[in-house]
VMD Tcl script that builds the backbone (N, CA, C; Angstrom):
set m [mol new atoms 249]
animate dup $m
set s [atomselect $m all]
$s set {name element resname resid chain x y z} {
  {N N UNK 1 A -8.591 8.999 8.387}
  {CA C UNK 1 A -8.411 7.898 7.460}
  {C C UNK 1 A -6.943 7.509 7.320}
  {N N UNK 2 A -6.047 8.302 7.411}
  {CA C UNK 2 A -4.928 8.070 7.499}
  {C C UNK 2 A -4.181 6.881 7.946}
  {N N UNK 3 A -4.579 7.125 9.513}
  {CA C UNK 3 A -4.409 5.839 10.570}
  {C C UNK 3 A -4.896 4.951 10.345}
  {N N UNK 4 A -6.122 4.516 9.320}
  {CA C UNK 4 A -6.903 3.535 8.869}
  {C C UNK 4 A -5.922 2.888 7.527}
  {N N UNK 5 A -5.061 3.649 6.643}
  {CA C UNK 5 A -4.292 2.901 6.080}
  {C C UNK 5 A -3.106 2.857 6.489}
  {N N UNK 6 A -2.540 3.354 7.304}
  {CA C UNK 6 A -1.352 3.390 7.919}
  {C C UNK 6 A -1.107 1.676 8.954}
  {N N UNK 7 A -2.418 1.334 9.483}
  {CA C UNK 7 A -2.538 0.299 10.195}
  {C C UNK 7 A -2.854 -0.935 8.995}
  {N N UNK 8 A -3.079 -0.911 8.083}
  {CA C UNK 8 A -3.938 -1.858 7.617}
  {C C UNK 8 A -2.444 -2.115 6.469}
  {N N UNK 9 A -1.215 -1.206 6.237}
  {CA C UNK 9 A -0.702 -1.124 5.643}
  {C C UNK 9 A 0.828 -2.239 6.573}
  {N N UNK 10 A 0.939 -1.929 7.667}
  {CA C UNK 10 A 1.661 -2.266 9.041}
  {C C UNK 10 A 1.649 -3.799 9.380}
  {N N UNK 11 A 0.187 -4.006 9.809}
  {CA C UNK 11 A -0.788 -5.201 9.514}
  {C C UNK 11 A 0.146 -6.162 8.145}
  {N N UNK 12 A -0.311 -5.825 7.141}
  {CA C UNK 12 A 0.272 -6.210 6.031}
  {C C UNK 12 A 2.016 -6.884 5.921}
  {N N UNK 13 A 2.579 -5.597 6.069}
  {CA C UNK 13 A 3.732 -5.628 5.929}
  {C C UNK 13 A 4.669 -7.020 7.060}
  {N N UNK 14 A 3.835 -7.084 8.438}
  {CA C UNK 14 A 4.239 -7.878 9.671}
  {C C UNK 14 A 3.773 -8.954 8.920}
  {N N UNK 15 A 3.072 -9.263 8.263}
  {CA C UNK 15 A 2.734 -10.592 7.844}
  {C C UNK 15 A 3.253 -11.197 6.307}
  {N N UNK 16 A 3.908 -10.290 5.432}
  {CA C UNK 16 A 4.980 -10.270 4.799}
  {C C UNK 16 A 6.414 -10.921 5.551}
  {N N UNK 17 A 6.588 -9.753 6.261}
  {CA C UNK 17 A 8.074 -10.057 6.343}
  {C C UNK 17 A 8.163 -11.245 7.449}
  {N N UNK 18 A 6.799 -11.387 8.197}
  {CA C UNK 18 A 7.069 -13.111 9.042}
  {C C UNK 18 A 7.169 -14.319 7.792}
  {N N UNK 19 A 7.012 -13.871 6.828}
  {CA C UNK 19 A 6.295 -15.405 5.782}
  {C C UNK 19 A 7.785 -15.055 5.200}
  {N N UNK 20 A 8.753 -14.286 5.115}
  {CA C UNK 20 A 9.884 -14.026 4.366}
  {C C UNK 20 A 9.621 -13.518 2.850}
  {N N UNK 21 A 8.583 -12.808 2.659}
  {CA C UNK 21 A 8.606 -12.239 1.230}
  {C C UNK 21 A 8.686 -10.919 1.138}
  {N N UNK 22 A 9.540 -10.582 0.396}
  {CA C UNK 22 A 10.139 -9.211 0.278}
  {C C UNK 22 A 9.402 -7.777 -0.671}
  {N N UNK 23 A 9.430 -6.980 -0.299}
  {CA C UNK 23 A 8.930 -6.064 -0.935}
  {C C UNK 23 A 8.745 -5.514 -2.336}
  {N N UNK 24 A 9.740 -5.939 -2.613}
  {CA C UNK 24 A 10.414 -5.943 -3.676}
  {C C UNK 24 A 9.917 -7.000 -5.007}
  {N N UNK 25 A 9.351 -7.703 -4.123}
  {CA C UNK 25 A 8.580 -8.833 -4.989}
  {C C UNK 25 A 7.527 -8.519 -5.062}
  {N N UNK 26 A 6.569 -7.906 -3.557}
  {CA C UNK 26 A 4.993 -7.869 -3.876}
  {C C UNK 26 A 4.344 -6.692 -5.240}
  {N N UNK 27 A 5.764 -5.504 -4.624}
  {CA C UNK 27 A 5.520 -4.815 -5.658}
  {C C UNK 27 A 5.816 -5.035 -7.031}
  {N N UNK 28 A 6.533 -6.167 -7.528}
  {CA C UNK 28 A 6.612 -6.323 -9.284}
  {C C UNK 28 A 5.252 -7.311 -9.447}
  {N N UNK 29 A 4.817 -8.395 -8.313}
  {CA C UNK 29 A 3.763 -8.411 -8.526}
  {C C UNK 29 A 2.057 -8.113 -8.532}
  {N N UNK 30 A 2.811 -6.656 -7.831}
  {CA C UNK 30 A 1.379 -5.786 -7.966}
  {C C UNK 30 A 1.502 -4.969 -9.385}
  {N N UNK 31 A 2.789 -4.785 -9.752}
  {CA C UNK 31 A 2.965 -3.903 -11.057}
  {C C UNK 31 A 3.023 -2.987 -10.365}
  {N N UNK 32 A 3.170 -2.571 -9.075}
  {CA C UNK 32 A 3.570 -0.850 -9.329}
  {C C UNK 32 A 5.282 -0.427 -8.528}
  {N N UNK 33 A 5.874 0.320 -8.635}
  {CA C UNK 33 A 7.084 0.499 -8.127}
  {C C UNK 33 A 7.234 0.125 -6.855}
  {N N UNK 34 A 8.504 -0.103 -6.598}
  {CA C UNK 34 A 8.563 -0.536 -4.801}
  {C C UNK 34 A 8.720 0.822 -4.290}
  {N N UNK 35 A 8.582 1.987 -4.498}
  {CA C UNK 35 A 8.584 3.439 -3.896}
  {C C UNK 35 A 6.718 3.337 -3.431}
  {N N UNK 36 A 6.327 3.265 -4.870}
  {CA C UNK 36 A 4.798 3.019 -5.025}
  {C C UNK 36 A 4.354 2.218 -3.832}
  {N N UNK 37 A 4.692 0.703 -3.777}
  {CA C UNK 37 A 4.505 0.101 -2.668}
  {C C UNK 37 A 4.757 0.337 -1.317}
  {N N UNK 38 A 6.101 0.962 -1.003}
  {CA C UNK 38 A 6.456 1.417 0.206}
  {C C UNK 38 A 5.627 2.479 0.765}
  {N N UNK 39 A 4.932 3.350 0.054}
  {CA C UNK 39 A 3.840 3.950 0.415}
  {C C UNK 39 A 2.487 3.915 0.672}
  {N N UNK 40 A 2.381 2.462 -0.116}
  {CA C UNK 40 A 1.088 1.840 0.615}
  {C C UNK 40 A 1.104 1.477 1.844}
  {N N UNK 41 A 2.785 0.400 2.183}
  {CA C UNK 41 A 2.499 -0.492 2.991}
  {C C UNK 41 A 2.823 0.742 4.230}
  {N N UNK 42 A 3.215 2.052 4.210}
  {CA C UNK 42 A 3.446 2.917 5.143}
  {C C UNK 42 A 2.046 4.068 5.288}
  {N N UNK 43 A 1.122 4.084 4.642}
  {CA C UNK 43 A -0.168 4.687 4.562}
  {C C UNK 43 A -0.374 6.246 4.008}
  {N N UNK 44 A 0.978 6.115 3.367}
  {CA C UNK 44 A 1.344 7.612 2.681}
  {C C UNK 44 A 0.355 7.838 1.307}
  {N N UNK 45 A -0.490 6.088 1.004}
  {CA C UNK 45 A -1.176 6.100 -0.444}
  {C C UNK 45 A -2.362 5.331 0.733}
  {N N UNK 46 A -3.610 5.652 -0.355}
  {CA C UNK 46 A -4.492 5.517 -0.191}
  {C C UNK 46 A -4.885 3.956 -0.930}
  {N N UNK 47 A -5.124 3.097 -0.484}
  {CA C UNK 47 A -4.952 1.305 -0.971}
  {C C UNK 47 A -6.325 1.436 -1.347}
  {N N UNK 48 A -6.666 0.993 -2.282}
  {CA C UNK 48 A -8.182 0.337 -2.946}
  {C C UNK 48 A -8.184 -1.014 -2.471}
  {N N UNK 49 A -9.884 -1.220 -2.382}
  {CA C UNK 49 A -10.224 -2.839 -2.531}
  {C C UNK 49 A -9.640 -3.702 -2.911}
  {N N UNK 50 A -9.790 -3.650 -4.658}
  {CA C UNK 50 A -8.786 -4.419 -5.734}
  {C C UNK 50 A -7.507 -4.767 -5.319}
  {N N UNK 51 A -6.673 -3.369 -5.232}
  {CA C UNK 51 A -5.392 -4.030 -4.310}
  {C C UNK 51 A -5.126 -4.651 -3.087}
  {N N UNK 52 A -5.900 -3.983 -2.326}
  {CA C UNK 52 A -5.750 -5.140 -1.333}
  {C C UNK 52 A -5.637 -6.504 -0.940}
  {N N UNK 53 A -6.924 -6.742 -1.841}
  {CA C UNK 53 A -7.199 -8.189 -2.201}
  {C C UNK 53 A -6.124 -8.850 -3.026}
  {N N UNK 54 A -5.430 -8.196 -3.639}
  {CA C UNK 54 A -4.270 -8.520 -4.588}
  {C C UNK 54 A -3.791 -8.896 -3.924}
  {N N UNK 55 A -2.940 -7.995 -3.291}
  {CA C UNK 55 A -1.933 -7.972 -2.198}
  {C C UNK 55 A -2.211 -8.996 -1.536}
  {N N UNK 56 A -3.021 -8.911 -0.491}
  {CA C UNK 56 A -3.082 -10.332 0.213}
  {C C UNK 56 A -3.179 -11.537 -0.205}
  {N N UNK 57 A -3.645 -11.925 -1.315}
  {CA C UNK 57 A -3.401 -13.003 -2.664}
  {C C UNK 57 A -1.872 -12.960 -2.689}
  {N N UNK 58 A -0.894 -12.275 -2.995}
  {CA C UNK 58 A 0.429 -12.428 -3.210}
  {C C UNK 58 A 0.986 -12.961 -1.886}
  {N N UNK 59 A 0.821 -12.367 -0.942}
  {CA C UNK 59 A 1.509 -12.684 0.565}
  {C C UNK 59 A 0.848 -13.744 1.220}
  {N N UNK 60 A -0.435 -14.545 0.379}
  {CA C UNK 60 A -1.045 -15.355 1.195}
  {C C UNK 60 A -1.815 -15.278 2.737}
  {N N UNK 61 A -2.203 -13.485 2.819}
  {CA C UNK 61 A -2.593 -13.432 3.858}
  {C C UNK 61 A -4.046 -13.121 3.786}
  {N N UNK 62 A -5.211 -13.817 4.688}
  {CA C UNK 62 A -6.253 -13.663 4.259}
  {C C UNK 62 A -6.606 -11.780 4.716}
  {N N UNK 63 A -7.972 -11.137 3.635}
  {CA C UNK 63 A -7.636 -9.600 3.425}
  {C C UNK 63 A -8.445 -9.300 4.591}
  {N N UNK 64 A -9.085 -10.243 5.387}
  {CA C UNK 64 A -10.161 -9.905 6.817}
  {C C UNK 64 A -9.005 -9.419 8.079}
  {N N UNK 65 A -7.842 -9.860 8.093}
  {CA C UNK 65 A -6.557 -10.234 8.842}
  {C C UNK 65 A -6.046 -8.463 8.827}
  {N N UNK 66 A -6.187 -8.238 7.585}
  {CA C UNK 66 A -5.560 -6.737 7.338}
  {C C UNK 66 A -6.753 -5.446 7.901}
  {N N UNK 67 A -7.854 -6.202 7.455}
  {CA C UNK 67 A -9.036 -4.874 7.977}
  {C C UNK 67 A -9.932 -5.010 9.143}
  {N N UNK 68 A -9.163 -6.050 9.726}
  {CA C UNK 68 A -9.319 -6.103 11.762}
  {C C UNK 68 A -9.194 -5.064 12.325}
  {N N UNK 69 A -7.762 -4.587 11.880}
  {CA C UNK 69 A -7.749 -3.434 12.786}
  {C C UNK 69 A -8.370 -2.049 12.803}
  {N N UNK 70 A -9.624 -1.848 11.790}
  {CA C UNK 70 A -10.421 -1.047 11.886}
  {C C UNK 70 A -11.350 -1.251 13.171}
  {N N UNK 71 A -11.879 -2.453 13.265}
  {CA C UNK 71 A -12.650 -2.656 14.334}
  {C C UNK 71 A -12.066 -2.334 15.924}
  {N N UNK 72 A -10.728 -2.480 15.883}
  {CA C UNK 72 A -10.074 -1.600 16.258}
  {C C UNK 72 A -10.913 -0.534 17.648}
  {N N UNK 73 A -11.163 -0.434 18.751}
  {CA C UNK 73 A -11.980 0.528 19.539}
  {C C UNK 73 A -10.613 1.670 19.139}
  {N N UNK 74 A -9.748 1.869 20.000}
  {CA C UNK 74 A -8.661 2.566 18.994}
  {C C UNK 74 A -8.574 3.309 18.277}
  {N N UNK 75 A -8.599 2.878 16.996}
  {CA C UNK 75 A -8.714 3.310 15.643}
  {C C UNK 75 A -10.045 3.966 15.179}
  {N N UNK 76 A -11.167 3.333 15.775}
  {CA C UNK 76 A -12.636 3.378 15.116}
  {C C UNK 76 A -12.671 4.914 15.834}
  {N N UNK 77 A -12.653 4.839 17.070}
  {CA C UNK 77 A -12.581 6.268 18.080}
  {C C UNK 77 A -11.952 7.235 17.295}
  {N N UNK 78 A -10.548 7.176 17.089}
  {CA C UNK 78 A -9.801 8.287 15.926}
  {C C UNK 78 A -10.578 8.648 15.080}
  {N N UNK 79 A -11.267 7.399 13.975}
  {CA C UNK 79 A -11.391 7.846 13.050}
  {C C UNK 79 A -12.789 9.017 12.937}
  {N N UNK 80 A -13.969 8.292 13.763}
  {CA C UNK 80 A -15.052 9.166 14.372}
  {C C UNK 80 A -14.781 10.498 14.605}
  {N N UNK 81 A -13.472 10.794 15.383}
  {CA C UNK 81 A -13.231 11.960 15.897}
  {C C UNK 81 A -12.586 12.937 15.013}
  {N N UNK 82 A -12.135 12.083 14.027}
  {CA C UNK 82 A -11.242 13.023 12.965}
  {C C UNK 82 A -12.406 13.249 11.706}
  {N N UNK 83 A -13.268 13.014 11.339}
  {CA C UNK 83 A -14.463 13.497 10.375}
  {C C UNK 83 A -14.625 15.294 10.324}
}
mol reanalyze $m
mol bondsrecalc $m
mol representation Tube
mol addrep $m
């Protein structure tokens, strides 16, 4: 699962910093610290639904864009194998 937020967190962040919005912002408007955030967008925290959807609401990125890369052959393989 790790690699499942680690990618989805990556994902995120590339589509942040192409649109020019800073971290620093998503996190005062998620309400939680930019330490807090930096660990989402690095997969060190475990992201809920709710936030996600937040999140991608703030950055304007649609939240299907972020959880592509589960489908991922890749990723899906890891994750199967790591259970």
């Amino acid at each position: 699962m790790y690699e499942l937020y680690t990618s989805i967190g990556s994902c995120l962040r590339k589509w942040r910093e192409k649109h020019n919005i800073t971290a620093y912002t998503v996190a005062g408007d998620l309400g939680v610290s930019p330490q807090y955030f930096s660990d989402l967008e690095n997969g060190r925290r475990t992201i809920t639904l709710p936030t996600l959807i937040k999140w991608s609401k703030i950055i304007g990125c649609p939240p299907e864009y972020a959880l592509q890369v589960y489908s991922s052959p890749k990723i899906r393989t890891k994750t199967k194998n790591n259970r």
